[in-house]
C-alpha positions as CSV (number, residue, x, y, z in Angstrom):
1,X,27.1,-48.1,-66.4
2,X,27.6,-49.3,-70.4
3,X,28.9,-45.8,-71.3
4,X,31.5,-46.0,-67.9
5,X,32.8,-49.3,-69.3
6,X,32.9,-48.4,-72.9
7,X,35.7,-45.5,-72.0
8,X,38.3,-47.9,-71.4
9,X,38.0,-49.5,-74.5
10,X,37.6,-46.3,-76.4
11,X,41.1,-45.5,-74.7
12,X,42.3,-48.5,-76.4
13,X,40.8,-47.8,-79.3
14,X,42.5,-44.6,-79.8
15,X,45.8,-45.5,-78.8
16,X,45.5,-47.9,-81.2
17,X,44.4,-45.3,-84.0
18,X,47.2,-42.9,-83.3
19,X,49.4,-46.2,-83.2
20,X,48.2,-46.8,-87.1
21,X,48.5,-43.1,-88.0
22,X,51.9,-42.9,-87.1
23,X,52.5,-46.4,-88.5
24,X,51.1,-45.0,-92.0
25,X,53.1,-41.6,-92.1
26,X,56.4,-43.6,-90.9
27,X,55.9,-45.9,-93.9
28,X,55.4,-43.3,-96.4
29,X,58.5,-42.1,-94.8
30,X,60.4,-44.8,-95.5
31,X,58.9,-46.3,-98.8
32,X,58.5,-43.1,-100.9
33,X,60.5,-39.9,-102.0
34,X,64.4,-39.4,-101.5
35,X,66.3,-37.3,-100.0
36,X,66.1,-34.8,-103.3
37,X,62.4,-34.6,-102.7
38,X,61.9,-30.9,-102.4
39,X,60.8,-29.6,-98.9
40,X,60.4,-32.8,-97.3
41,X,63.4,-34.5,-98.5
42,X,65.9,-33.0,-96.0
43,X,63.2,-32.2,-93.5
44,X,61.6,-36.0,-93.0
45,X,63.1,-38.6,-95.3
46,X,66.4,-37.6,-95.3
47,X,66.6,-38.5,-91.2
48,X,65.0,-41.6,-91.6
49,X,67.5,-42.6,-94.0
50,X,70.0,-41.8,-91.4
51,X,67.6,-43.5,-88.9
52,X,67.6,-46.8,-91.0
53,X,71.9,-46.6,-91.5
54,X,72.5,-45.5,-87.3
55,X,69.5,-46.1,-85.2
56,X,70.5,-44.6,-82.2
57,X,71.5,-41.6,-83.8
58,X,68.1,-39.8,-83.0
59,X,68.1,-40.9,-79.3
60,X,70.5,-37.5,-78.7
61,X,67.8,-35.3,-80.0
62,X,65.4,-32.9,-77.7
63,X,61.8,-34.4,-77.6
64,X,61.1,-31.2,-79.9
65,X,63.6,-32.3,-82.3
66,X,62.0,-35.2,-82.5
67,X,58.3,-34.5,-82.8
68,X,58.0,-30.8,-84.6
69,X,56.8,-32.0,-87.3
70,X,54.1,-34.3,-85.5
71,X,53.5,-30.8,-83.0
72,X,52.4,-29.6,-86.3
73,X,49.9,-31.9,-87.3
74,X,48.5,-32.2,-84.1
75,X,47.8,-28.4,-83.4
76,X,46.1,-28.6,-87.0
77,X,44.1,-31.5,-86.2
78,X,43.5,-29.6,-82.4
79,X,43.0,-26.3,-84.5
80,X,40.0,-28.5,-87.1
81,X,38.1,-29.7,-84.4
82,X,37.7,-27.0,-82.6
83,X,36.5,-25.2,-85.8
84,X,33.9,-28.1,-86.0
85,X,32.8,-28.4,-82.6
86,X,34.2,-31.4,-82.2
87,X,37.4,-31.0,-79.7
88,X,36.4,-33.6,-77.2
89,X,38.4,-35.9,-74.9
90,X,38.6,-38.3,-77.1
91,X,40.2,-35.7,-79.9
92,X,42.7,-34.5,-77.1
93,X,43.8,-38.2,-76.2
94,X,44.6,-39.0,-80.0
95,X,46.8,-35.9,-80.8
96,X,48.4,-36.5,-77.6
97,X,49.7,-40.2,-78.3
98,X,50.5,-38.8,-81.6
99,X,52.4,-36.4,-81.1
100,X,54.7,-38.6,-78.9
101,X,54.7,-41.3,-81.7
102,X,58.7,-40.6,-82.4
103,X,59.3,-40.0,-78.6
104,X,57.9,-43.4,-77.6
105,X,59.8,-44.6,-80.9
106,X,63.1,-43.2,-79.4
107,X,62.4,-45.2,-76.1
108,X,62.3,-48.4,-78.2
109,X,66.1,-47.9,-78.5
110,X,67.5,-47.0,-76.2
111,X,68.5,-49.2,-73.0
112,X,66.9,-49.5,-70.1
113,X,69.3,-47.1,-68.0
114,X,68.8,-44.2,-70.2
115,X,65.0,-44.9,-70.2
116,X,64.6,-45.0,-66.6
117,X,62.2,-47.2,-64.3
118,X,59.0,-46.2,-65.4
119,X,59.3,-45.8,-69.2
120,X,60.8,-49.6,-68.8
121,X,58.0,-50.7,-66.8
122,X,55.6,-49.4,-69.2
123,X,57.8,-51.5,-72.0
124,X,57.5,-54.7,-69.3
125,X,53.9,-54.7,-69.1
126,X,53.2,-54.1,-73.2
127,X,51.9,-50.6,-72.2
128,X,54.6,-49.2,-74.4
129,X,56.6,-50.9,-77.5
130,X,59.2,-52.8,-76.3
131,X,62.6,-52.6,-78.3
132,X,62.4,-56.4,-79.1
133,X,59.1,-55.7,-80.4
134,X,60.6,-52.8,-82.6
135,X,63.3,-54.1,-83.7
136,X,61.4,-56.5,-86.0
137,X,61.3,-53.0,-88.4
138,X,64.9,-52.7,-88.3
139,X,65.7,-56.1,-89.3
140,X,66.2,-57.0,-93.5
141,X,64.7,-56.0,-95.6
142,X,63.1,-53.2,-92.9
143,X,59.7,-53.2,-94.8
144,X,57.2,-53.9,-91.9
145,X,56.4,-53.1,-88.2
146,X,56.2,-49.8,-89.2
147,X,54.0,-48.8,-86.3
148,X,55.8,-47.3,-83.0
149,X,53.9,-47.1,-80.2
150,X,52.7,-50.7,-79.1
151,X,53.0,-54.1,-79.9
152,X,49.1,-54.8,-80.7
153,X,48.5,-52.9,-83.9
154,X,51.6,-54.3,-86.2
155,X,50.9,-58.1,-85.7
156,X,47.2,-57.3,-87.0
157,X,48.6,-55.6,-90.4
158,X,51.0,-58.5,-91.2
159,X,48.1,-60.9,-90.8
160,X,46.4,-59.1,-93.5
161,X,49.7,-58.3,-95.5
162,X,48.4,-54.7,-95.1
163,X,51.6,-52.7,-96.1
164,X,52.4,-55.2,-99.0
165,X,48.9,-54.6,-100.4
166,X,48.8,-50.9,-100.0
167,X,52.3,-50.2,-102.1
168,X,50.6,-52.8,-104.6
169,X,48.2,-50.4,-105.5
170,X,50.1,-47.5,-105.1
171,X,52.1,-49.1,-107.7
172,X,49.3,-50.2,-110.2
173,X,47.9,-47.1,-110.2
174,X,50.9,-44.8,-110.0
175,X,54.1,-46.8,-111.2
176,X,55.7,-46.1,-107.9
177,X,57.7,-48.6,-105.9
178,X,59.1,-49.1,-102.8
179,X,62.0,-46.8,-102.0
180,X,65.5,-48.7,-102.3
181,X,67.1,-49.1,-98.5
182,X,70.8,-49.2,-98.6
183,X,70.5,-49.7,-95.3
184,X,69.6,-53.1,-96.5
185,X,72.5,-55.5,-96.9
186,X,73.4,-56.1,-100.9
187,X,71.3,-52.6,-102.0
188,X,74.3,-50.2,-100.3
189,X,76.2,-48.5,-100.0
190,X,74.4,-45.5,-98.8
191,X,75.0,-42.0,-100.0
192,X,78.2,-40.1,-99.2
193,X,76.6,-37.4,-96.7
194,X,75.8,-40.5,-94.2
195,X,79.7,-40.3,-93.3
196,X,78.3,-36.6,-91.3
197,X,76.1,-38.8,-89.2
198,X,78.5,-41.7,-88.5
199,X,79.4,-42.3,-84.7
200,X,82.7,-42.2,-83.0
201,X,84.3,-43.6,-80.0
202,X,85.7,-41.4,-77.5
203,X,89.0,-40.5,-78.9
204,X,88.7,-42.2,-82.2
205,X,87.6,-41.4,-85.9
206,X,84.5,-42.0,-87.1
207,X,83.4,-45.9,-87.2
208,X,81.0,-47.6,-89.4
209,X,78.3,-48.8,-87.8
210,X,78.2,-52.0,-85.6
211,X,75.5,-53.1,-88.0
212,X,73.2,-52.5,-90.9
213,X,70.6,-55.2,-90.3
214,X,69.1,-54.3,-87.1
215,X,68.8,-51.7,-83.9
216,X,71.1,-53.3,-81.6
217,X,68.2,-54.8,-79.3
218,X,67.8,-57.7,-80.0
219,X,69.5,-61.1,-79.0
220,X,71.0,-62.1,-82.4
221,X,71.9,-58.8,-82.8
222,X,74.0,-58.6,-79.6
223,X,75.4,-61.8,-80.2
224,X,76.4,-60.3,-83.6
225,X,78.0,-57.0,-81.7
226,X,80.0,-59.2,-78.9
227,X,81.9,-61.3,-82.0
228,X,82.8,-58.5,-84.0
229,X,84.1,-56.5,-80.5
């Protein structure tokens, strides 16, 4: 009976570890490296500096587009366990969620039409990050809520200023900072190769983004749209 109800919360508590996972290799990401960076430059930070300038950019891509890299990791993690002995359920569940980390992170933007009754069901009853939820990332100065796949884990790493403290020693004991966003407002503007990823309207050149603050989802956000329509 105790080992029946304990599976639920080890569910949980998985869900919640790939949640962090993802959260930590998003925000290495996004705080370190530059486009330049050999080899994972144009592979990884390169789109999540396109990401940070165009957020809904990435909802047109495949789910393997989106998750190669993470299909990667998770048949190597798959790959170790099974090496060890160790490839139970509970090893399945966690490279599963993981591996969908930047699918679940594409659902955060885009609208509920395009998602689809069930994925914005899931998003209604906090199963899945909901785009408000998400879009706390994407507001200035986009240093936080790195963590895409529910709302539980990021509230618990701003209480304990978790991200802050982590770059704090990275930077004590390396010299390395935070990578400048200029997707931020006053550190732009970004680099000339963004104009390749800039969207158009339907029978018009390319526009600038409606904005550089946020993802478009939430209410001051579309308040912000609406005026400058």
């Amino acid at each position: 009976m105790i080992t029946t109800l304990l599976i639920p919360l080890q569910i949980i508590a998985i869900i919640a570890l790939a949640d962090f996972v993802s959260g930590i290799i998003h925000w290495a990401e996004d705080a370190y490296g530059t486009e330049e960076t050999p080899v994972f430059g144009r592979l990884l930070i390169r789109p999540n500096i396109v990401h940070h300038h165009y957020p809904r950019f990435f909802t047109r891509f495949t789910w393997f587009q989106s998750s190669w890299d993470l299909l990667i990791l998770g048949v190597a993690v798959l790959a170790g366990a099974w090496a060890f002995d160790v490839l139970t359920w509970q090893v399945w569940l966690f490279v599963t969620v993981s591996v969908n980390a930047n699918e679940v992170h594409k659902w955060s933007h885009r609208t509920r039409a395009e998602n689809g009754a069930l994925i914005s069901k899931l998003q209604d009853w906090g199963i899945l990050q909901t785009p408000r939820h998400h879009a706390l990332h994407h507001t200035d100065p986009k240093n936080t809520y790195y963590c895409p796949i529910t709302n539980w884990v990021n509230p618990l790493l701003e209480k304990i200023r978790f991200w802050d403290g982590l770059e704090h020693i990275i930077q004590r004991l390396t010299g390395l900072r935070h990578r400048a966003d200029t997707s931020v407002r006053g550190q732009g503007p970004g680099p000339a190769w963004l104009s390749e990823y800039r969207p158009a309207s339907k029978g018009s050149t390319p526009a600038a983004p409606a904005s550089r603050t946020c993802c478009g989802h939430c209410a001051r956000c579309r308040h912000t749209h609406a005026n400058a329509a």
